[in-house]
C-alpha positions in Angstrom: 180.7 29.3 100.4 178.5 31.7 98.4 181.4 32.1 95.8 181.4 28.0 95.4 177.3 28.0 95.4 177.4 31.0 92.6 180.3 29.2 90.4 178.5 25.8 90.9 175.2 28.2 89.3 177.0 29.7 86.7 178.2 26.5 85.4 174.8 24.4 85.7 173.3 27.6 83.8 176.2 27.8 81.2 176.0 23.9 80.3 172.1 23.9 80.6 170.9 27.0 79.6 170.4 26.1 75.5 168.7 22.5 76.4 166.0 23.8 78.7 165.4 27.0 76.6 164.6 24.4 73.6 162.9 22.5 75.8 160.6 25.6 76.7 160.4 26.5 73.3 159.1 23.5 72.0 156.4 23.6 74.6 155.1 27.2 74.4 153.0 29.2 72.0 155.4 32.0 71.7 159.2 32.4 72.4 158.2 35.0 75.1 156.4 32.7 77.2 159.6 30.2 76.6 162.0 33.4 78.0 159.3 33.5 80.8 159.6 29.9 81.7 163.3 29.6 81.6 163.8 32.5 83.7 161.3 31.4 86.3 163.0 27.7 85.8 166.6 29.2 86.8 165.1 31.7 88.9 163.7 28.6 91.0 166.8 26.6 91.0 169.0 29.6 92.2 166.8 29.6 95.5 167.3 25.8 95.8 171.2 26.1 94.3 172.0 23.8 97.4 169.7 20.9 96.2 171.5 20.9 92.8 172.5 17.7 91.8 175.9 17.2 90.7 176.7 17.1 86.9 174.2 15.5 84.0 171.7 15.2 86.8 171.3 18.9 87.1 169.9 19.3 83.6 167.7 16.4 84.1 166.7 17.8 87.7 165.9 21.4 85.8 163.8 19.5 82.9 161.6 18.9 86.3 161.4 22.1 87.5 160.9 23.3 83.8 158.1 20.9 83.6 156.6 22.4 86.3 157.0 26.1 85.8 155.6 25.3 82.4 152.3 23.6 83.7 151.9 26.2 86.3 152.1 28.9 83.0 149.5 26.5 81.5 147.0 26.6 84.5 147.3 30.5 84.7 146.9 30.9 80.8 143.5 28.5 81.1 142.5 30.7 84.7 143.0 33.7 82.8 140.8 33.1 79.7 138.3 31.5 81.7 138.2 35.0 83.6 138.0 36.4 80.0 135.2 34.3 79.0 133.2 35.1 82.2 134.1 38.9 81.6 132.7 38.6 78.3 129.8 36.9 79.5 128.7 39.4 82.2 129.6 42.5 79.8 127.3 40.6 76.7 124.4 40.8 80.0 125.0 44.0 80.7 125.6 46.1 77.6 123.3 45.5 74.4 123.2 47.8 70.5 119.7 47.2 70.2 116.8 46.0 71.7 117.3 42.2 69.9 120.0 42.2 72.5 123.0 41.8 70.2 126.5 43.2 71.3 129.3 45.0 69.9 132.0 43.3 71.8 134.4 45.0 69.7 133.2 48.3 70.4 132.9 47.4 74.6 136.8 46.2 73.9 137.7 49.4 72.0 136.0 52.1 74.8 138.0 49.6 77.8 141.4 49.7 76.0 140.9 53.6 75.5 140.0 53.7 79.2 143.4 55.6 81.3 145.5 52.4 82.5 144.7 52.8 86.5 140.9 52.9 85.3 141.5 49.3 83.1 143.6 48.0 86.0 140.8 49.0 88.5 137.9 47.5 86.5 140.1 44.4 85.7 141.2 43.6 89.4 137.1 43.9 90.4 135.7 41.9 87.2 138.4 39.3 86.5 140.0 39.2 89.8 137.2 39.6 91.8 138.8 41.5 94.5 136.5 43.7 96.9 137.1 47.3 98.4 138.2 46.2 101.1 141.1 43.7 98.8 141.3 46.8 96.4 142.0 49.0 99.4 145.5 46.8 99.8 146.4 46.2 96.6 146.2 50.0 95.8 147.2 51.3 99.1 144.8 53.0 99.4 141.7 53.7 102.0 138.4 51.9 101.1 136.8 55.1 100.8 139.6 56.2 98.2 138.5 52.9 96.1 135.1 53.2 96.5 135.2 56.9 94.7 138.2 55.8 92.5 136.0 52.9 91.2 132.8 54.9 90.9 134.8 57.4 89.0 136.5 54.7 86.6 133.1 52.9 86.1 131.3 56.2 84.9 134.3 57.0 82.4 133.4 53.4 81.2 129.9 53.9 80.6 130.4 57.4 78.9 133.2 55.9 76.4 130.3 52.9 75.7 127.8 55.7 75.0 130.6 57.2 73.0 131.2 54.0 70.7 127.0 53.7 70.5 127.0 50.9 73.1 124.0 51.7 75.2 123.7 50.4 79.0 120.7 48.6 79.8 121.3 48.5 83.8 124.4 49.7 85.6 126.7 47.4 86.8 126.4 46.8 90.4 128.4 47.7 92.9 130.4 45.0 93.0 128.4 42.0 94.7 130.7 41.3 97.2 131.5 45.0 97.9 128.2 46.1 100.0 129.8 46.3 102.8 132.6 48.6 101.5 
């Protein structure tokens, strides 16, 4: 049975693979987020191979599920840059170049991309996800104790690459406001 289900697959895919790519393609901003969609669009319909309808339906039943992956990529590209506008938000509240208040985002940007990658990925999962010690403690595997050091650690290697760009700190970030108890 699982030779028929994969053969019945690799046929849908071979007959459908070009239409739903263009279909993706004419939908995204990039052909990157088209691969992404059509991967995640067959990867779907291989878990639900037994609900494949027969023939011409199958591409019109994987337009659906296309449809779908794509407006789920949609919703997470809107979450995400709302994140980013909120990060930016916060960081323009924290961090000011003179006393008028302005901000050298690009400089803030700069010292965060020259941050080590566990210390972006730290700082990211706290500001954009939201995530406290105890949630960090999972993610990272990790005790709570471990991320508690680990972020103080990361957040001080922030602030000394902002004073190193000329970004001065007008109040430390807290602690994380949901991570008192942590």
């Amino acid at each position: 049975m699982d030779d028929d289900r994969r053969h019945r697959f690799e046929a849908v895919y071979a007959q459908t693979y070009e239409p739903i790519l263009g279909y993706a393609l004419r939908r995204c901003d990039s052909p990157e987020d088209a691969a992404d969609a059509v991967a995640e669009t067959f990867a779907i319909a291989w878990r639900h191979v037994d609900a494949l309808p027969p023939h011409a339906e199958a591409r019109l039943w994987l337009y659906g599920i296309a449809r779908n992956v794509l407006a789920n990529q949609r919703r997470g590209q809107v979450r995400r840059w709302s994140r980013s506008v909120e990060l930016n938000a916060d960081i323009a509240d924290l961090y000011s170049h003179s006393p008028e208040g302005s901000v050298e985002l690009g400089a803030i940007a700069q010292a965060f991309k020259e941050l080590h990658e566990d210390d972006r990925e730290l700082l990211s999962l706290v500001a954009w996800e939201g995530l406290d010690h105890a949630q960090l403690a999972k993610v990272l595997d990790c005790s709570r104790n471990a991320v508690r050091i680990r972020l103080h650690r990361a957040r001080k290697r922030l602030s000394k690459a902002l004073a190193g760009a000329g970004v001065s700190v007008n109040r430390l970030p807290v602690e994380s406001r949901s991570t008192t108890t942590g």
